[in-house]
N, CA, C and O of each residue as an XYZ file, in Angstrom:
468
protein
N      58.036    -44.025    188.625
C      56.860    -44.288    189.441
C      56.751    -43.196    190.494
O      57.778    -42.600    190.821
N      55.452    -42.854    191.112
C      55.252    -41.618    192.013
C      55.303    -41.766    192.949
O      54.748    -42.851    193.121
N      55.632    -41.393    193.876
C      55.596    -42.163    195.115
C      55.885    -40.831    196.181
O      56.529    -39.815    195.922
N      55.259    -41.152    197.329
C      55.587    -40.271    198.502
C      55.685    -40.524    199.921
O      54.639    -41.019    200.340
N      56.323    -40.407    200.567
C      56.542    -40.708    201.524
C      56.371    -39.988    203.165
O      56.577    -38.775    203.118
N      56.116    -40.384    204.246
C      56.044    -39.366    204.913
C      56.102    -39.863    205.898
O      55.502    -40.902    206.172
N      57.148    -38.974    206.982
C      57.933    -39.341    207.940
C      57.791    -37.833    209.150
O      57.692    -36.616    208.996
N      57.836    -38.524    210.020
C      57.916    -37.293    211.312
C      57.284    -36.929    212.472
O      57.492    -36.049    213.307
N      55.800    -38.500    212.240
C      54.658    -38.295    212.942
C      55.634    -38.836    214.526
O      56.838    -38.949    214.754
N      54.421    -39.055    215.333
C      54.618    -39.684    216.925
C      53.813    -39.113    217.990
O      52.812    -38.396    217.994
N      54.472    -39.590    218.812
C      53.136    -38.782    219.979
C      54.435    -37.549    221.142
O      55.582    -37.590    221.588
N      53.668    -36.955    221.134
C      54.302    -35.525    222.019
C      52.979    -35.118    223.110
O      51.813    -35.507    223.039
N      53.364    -34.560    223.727
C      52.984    -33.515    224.996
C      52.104    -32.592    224.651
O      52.706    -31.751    223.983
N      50.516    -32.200    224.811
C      50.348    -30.885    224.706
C      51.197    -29.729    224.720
O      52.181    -29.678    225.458
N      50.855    -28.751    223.908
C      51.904    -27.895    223.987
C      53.303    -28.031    222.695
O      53.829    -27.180    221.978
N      53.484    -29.212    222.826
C      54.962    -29.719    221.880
C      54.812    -29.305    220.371
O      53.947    -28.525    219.974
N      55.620    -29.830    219.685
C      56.115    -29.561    218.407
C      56.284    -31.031    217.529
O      56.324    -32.113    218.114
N      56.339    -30.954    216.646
C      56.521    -32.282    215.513
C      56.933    -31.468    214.001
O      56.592    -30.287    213.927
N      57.506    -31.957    213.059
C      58.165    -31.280    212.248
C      57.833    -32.654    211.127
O      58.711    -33.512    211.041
N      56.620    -32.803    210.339
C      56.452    -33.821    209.116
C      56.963    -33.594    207.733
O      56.486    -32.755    206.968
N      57.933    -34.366    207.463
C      58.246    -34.589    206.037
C      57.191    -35.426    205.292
O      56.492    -36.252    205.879
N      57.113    -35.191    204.049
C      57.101    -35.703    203.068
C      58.105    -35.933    201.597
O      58.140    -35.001    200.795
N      58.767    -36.999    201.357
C      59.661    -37.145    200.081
C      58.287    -37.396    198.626
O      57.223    -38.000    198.492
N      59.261    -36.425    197.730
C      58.383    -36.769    196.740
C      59.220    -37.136    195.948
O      60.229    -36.478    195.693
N      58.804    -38.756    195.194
C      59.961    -38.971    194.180
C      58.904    -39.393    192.614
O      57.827    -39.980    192.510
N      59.638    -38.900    191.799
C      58.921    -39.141    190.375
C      58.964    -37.603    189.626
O      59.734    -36.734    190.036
N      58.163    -37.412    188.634
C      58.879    -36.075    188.049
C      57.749    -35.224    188.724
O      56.644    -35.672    189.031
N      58.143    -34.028    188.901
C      57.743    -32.688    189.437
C      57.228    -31.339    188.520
O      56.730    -30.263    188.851
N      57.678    -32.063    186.919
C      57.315    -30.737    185.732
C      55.955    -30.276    185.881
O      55.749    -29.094    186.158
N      54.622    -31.431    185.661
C      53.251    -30.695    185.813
C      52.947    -31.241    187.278
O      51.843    -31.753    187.462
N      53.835    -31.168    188.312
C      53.276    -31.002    189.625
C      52.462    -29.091    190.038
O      52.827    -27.947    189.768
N      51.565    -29.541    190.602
C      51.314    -28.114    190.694
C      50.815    -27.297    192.081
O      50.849    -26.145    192.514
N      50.235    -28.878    192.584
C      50.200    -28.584    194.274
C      50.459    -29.072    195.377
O      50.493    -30.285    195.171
N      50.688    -28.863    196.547
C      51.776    -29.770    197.393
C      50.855    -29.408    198.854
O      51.067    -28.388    199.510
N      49.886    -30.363    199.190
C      48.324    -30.390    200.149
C      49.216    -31.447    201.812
O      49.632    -32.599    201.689
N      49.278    -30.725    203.011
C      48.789    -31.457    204.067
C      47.266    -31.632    204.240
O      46.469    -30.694    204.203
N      46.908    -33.068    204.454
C      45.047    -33.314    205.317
C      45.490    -34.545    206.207
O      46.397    -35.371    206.313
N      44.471    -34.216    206.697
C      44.540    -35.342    208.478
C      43.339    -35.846    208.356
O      42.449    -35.237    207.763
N      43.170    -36.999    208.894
C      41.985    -37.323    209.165
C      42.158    -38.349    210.349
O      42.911    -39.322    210.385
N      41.062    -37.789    211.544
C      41.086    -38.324    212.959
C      40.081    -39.562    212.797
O      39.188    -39.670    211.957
N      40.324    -40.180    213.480
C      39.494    -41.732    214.010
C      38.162    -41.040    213.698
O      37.965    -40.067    214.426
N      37.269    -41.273    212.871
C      35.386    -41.557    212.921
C      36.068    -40.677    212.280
O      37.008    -41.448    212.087
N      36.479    -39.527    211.678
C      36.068    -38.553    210.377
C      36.272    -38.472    209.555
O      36.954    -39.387    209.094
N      35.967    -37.577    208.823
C      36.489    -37.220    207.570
C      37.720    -36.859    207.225
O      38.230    -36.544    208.301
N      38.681    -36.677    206.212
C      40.024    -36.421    206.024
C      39.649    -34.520    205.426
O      38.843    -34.054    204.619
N      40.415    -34.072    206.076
C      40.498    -32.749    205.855
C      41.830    -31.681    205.593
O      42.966    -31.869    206.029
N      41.393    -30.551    204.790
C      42.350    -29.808    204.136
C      43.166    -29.177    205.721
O      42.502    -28.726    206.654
N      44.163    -29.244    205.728
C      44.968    -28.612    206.573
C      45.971    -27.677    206.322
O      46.152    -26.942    207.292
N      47.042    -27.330    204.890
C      47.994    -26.540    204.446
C      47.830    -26.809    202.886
O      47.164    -27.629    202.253
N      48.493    -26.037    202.609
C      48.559    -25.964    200.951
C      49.814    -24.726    200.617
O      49.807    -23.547    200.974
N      50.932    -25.521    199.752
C      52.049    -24.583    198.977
C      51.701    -25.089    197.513
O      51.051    -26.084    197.194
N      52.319    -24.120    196.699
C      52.480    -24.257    195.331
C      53.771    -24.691    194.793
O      54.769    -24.019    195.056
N      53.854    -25.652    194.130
C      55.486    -26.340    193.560
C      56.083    -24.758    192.568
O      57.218    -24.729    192.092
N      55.146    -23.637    192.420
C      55.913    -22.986    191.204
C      56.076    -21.527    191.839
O      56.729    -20.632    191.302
N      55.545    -21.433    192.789
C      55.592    -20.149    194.223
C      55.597    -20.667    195.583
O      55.298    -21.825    195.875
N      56.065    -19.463    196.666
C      55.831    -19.639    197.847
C      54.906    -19.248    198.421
O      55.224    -18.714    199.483
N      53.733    -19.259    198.193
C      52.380    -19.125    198.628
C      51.491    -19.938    199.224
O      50.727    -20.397    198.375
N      51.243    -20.335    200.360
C      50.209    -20.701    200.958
C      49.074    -20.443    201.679
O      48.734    -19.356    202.145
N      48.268    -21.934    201.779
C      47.079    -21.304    202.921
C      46.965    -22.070    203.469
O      47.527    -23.157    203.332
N      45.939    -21.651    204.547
C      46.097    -22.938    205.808
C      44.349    -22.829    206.292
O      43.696    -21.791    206.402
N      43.805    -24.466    206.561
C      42.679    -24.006    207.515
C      42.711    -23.229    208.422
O      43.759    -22.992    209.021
N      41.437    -22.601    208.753
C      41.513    -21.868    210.158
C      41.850    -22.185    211.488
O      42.293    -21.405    212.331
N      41.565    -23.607    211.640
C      42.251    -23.920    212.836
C      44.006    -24.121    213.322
O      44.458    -24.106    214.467
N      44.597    -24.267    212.287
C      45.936    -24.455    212.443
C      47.060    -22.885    211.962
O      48.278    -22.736    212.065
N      45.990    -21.961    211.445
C      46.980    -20.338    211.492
C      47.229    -20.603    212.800
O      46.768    -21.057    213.847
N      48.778    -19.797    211.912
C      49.263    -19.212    213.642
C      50.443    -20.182    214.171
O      51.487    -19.730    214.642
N      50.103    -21.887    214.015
C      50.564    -23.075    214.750
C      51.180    -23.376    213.510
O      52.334    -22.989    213.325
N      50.566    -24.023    212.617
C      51.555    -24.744    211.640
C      51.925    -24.175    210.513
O      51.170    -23.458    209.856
N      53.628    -24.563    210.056
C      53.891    -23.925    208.726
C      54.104    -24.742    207.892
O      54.615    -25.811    208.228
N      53.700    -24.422    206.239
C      54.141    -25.244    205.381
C      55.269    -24.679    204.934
O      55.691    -23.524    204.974
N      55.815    -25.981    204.374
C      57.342    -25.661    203.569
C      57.645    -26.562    202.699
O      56.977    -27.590    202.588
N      59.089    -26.200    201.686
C      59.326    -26.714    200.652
C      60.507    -26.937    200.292
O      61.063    -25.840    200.252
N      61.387    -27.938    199.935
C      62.579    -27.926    199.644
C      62.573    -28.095    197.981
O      62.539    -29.261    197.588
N      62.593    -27.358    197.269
C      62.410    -27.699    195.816
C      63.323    -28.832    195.120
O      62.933    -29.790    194.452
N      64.666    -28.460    195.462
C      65.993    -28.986    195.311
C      66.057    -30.635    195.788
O      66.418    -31.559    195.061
N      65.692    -30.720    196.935
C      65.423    -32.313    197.299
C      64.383    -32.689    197.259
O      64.245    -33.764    197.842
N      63.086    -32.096    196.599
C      61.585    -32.529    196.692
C      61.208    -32.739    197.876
O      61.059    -33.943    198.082
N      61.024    -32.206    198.599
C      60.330    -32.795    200.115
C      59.414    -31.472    200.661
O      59.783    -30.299    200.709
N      58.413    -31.906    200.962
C      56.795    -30.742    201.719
C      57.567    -31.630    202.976
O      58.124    -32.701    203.215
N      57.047    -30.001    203.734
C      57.736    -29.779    205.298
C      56.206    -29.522    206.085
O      55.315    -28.911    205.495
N      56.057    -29.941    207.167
C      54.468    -29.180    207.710
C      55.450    -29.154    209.110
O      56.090    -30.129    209.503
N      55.415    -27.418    209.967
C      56.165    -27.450    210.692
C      54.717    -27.216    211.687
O      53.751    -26.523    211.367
N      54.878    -27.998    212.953
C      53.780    -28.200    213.642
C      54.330    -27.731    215.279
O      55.206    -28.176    216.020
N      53.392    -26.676    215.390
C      53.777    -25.687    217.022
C      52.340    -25.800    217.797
O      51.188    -25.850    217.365
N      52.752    -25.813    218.801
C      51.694    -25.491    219.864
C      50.539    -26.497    219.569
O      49.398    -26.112    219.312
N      50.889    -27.748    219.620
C      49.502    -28.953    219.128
C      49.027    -29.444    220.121
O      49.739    -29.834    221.046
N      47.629    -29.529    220.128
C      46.694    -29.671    221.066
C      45.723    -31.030    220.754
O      45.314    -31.228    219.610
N      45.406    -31.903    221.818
C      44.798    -33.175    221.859
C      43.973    -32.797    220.655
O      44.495    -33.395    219.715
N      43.030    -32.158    220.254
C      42.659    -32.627    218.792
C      43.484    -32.270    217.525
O      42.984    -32.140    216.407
N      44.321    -32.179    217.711
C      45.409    -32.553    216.519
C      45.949    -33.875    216.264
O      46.988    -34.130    215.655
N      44.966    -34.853    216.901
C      45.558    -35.819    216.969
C      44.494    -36.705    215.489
O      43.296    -36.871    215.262
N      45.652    -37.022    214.883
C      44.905    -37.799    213.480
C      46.281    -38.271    212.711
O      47.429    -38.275    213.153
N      45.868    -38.608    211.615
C      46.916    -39.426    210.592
C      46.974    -38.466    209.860
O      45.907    -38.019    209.438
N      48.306    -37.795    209.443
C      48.787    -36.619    208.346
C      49.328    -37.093    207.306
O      50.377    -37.736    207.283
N      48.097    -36.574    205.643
C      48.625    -37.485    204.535
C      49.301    -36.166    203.562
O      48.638    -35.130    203.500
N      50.151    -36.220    203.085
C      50.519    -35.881    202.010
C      50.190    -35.551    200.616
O      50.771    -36.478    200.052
N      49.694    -34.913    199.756
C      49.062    -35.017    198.499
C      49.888    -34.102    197.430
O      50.400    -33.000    197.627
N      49.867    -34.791    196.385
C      50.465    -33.588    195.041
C      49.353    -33.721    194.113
O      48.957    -34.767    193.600
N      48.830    -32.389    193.933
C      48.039    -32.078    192.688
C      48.646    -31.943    191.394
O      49.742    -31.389    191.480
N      48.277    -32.294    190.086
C      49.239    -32.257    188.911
C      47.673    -31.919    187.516
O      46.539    -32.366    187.348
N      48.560    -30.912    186.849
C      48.548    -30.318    185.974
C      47.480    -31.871    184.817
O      47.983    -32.866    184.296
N      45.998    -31.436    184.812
C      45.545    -32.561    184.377
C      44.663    -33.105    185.212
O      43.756    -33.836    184.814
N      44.843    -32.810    186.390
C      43.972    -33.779    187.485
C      44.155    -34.938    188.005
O      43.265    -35.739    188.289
N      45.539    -35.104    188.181
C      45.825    -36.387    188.723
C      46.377    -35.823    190.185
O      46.989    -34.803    190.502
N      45.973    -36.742    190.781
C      46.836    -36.505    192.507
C      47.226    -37.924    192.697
O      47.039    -38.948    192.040
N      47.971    -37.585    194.071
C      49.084    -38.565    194.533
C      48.638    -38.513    196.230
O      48.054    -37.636    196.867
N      49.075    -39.581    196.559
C      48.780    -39.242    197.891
C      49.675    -40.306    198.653
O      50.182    -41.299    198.132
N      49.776    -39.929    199.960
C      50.780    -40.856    201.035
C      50.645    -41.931    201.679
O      49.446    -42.136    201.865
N      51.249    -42.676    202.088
C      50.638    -43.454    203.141
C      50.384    -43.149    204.767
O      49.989    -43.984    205.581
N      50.742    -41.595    205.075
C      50.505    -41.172    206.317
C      51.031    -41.412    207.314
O      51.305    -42.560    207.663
N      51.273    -40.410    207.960
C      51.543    -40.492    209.326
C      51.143    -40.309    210.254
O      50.479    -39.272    210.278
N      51.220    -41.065    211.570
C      50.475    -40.967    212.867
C      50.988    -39.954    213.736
O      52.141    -39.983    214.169
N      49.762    -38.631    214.126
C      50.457    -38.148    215.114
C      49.645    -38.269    216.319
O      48.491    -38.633    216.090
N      49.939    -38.060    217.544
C      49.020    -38.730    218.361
C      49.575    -37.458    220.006
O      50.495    -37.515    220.821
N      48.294    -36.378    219.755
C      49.244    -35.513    221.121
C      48.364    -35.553    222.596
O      47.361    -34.955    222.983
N      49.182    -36.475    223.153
C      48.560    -36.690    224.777
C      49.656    -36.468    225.647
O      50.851    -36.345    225.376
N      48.843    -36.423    227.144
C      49.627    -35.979    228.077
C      49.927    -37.526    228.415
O      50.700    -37.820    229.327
């Protein structure tokens, strides 16, 4: 069964840092993409990072170059979103997604991050 998990959210300080896991458990052969999106109170859920399960290549919206990195542990399955310099509208629920070979995706149950003074 597929399943993902995701751990790391909370509330911090302007300025601060947060470091989100995601576990991915189930098979990984036609996994093919490994997506952070957020989506804040009243909006829409939006693309935020993107790695590839078969390279180290990513991209990132424009608002978060610079601040956040994606990452990958292949070996233990787990997407990393390393989160610097976050500012009151970074504040939303961060979901997890795997794209797979076929068109199936997966997605998380999310985490809350919440950055106030």
């Amino acid at each position: 069964q597929w399943k993902l998990v995701e751990s790391g959210g909370g509330l911090v300080q302007p300025g601060g840092s947060l470091r989100l896991s995601c576990v991915i458990s189930g098979r990984t052969f036609d996994m093919y993409a490994m997506t952070w999106f957020r989506q804040a109170p009243g909006q829409e859920r939006e693309f935020v990072a993107r790695t590839w399960w078969s390279n180290d290549d990513t991209n990132y919206n424009d608002f978060v170059k610079g601040r956040f990195t994606i990452s990958k542990d292949t070996a233990n399955r787990i997407l990393h979103l390393q989160m610097n310099s976050l500012q009151p509208e970074d504040t939303a629920v961060y979901y997890c997604n795997t794209f797979h070979y076929g068109g199936v995706e997966y997605w998380g149950q999310g985490t809350q991050v919440t950055v106030s003074s």
